[in-house]
KOLMIMAR-86346 format. One record per residue (C-alpha): residue number from 1; residue in three letters; x, y, z. Coordinates in steps of 0.25 Angstrom, whole numbers, plus 5000, padded with zeros to 4 digits. Example, Ala and Ser with C-alpha at 12.3 -4.5 7.8 and 13.67 -1.06 7.14 Angstrom:
2
num	residu	c1	c2	c3
1	ALA	5049	4982	5031 .
2	SER	5055	4996	5029 .
END
This chain:
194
num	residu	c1	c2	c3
1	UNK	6523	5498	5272 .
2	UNK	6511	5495	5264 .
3	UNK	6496	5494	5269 .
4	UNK	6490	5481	5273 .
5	UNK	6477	5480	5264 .
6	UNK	6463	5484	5273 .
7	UNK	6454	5472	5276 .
8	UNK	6443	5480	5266 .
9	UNK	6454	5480	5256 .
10	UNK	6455	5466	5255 .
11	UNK	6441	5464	5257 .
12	UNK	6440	5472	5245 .
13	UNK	6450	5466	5237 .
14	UNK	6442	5452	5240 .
15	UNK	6429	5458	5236 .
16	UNK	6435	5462	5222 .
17	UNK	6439	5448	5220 .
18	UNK	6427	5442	5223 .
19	UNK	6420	5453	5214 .
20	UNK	6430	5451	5203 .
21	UNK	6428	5437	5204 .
22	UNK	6412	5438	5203 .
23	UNK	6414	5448	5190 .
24	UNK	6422	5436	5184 .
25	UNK	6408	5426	5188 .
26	UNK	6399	5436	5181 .
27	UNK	6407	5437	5168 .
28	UNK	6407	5421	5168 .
29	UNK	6391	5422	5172 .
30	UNK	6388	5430	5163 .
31	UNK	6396	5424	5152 .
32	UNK	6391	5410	5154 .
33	UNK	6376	5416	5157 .
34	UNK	6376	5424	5143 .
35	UNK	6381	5409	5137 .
36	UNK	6371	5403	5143 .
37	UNK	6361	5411	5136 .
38	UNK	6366	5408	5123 .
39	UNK	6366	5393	5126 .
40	UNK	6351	5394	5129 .
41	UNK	6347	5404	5118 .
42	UNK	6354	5392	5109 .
43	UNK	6349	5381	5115 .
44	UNK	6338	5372	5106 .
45	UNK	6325	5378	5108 .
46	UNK	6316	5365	5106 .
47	UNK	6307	5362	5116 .
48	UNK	6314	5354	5125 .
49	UNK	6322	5364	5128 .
50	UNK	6313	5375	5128 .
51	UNK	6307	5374	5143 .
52	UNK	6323	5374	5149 .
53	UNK	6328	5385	5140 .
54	UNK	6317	5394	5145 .
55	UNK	6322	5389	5159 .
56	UNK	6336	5390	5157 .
57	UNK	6332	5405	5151 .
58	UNK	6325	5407	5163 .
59	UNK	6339	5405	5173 .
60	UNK	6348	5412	5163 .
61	UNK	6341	5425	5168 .
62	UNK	6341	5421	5181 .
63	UNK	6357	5420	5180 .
64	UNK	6358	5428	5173 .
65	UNK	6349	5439	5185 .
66	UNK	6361	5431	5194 .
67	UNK	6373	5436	5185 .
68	UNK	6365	5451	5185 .
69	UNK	6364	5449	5200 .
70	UNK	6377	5446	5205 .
71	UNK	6384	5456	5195 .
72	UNK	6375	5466	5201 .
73	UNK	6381	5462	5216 .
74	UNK	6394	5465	5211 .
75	UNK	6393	5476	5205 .
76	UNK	6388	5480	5220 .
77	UNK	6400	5475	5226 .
78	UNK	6411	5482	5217 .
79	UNK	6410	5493	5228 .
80	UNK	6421	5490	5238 .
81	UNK	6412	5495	5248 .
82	UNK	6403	5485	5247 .
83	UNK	6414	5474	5245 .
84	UNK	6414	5468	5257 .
85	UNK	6402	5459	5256 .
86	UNK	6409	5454	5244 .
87	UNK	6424	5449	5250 .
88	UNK	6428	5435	5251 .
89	UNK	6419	5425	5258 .
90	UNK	6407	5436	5260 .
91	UNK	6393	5429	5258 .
92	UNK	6390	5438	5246 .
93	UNK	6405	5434	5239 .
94	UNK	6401	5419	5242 .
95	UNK	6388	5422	5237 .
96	UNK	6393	5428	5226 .
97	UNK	6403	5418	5222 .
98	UNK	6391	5406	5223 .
99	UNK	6382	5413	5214 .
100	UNK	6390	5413	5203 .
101	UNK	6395	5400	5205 .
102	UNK	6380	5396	5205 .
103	UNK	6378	5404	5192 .
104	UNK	6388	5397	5186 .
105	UNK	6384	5382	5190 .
106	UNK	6369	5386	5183 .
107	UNK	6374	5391	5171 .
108	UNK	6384	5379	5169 .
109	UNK	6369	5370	5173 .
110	UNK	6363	5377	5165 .
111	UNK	6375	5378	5152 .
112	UNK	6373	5363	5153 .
113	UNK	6357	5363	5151 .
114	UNK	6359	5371	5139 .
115	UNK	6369	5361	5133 .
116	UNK	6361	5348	5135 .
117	UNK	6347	5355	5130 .
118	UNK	6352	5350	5116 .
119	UNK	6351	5336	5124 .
120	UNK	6346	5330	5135 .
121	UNK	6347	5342	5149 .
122	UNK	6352	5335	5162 .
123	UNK	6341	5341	5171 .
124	UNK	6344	5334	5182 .
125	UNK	6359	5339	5181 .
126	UNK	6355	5352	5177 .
127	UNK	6346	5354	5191 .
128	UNK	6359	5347	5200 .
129	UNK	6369	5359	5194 .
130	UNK	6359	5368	5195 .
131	UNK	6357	5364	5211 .
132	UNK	6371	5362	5213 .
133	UNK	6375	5375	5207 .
134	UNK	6366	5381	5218 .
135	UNK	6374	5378	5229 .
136	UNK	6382	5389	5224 .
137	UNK	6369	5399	5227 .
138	UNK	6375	5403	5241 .
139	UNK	6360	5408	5246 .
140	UNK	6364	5406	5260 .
141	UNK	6373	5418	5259 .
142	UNK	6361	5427	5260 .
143	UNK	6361	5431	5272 .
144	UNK	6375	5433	5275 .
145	UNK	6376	5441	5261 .
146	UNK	6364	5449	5266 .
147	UNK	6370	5451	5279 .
148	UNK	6383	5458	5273 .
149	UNK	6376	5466	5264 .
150	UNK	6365	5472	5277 .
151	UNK	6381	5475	5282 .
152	UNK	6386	5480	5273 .
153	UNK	6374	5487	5273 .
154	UNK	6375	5492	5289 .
155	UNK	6390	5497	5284 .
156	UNK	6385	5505	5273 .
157	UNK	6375	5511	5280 .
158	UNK	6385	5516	5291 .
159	UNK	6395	5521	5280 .
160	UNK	6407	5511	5283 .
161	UNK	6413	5506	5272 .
162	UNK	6408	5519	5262 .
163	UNK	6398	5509	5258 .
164	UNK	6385	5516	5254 .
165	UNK	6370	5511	5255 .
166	UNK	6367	5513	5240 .
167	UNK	6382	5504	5236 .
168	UNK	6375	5494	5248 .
169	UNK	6361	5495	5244 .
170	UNK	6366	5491	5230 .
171	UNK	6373	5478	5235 .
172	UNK	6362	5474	5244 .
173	UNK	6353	5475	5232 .
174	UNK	6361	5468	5222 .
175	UNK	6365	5455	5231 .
176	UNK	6349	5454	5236 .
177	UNK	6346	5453	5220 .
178	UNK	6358	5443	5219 .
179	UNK	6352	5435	5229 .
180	UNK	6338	5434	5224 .
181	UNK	6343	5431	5210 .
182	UNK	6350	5420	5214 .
183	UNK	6338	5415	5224 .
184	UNK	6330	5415	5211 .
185	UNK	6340	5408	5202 .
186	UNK	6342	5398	5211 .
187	UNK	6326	5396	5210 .
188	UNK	6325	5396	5197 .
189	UNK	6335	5386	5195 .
190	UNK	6326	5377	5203 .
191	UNK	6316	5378	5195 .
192	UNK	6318	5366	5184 .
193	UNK	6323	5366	5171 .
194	UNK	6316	5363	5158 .
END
């Protein structure tokens, strides 16, 4: 008769589709991101353009910290261990899943602004995708990410799971410096254009 699979294999199973998922999202990140950079490196340099180049400069980096950020969570959460905070319909899995969703709505705002600087830039349209790509910045998930992590945390601490401080200690780090990535880039974006 064979085994029935264990809850914490299928949570595990779960995990690793979600994580092979966001691997797929930072390949098209950083693909479309490093296009992006070569749109605005050849972009006409005259001085209308000028003040939104350096700008549009100026969030590239910060997506570009975004892309380094979230790549850096999942490299935290390849141990199995430390899955669980990462299975289907966790916080930090929804979080995860709206950041890169966010990313890509800028980067597509921001592909479009480098398009029409030969012309005339939509501004107006430019701040409404840029708004409306950050309902996908799911920042009231930051407490209920931070209260899976403090337990996983509690877990690790009392040695269930095998998890171990230093495997923990690196998650917690990594999804705090996600966080306040995002909160930046979602500041700077408010800052206007041009």
């Amino acid at each position: 008769m064979p085994l029935l699979p264990r809850a914490t294999d299928i949570e595990h199973l779960d995990a690793q589709d979600l994580l092979d998922e966001l691997c797929e999202d930072q390949l098209m990140l950083s693909m479309d991101l490093t296009r992006l950079e070569e749109l605005v490196a050849a972009a006409p340099d005259d001085a209308a353009a000028r003040a939104a180049l350096r700008t549009l400069s100026a969030r590239l980096a910060d997506l570009g910290a975004l892309r380094d950020a979230l790549a850096n969570v999942q490299l935290a959460t390849i141990d199995p261990r430390l899955q669980r905070v990462v299975v289907t319909d966790s916080p930090l899995a929804d979080y995860l899943r709206g950041i890169y969703s966010w990313a890509h709505a800028v980067l597509r705002a921001l592909d479009h602004l480098v398009a029409s600087l030969r012309g005339q830039p939509d501004w107006a349209l430019l701040r409404w995708r840029i708004e409306e790509a950050k309902n996908f910045h799911f920042d009231e998930l930051h407490e209920a990410i931070r209260a899976d992590l403090m337990a996983l945390t509690v877990v690790a601490k009392g040695g269930a799971f095998g998890a171990n401080g230093p495997a923990v200690n690196e998650l917690v780090y990594a999804v705090e410096r996600l966080i306040s990535t995002a909160v930046a880039l979602e500041e700077h974006l408010d800052e206007r254009f041009g």
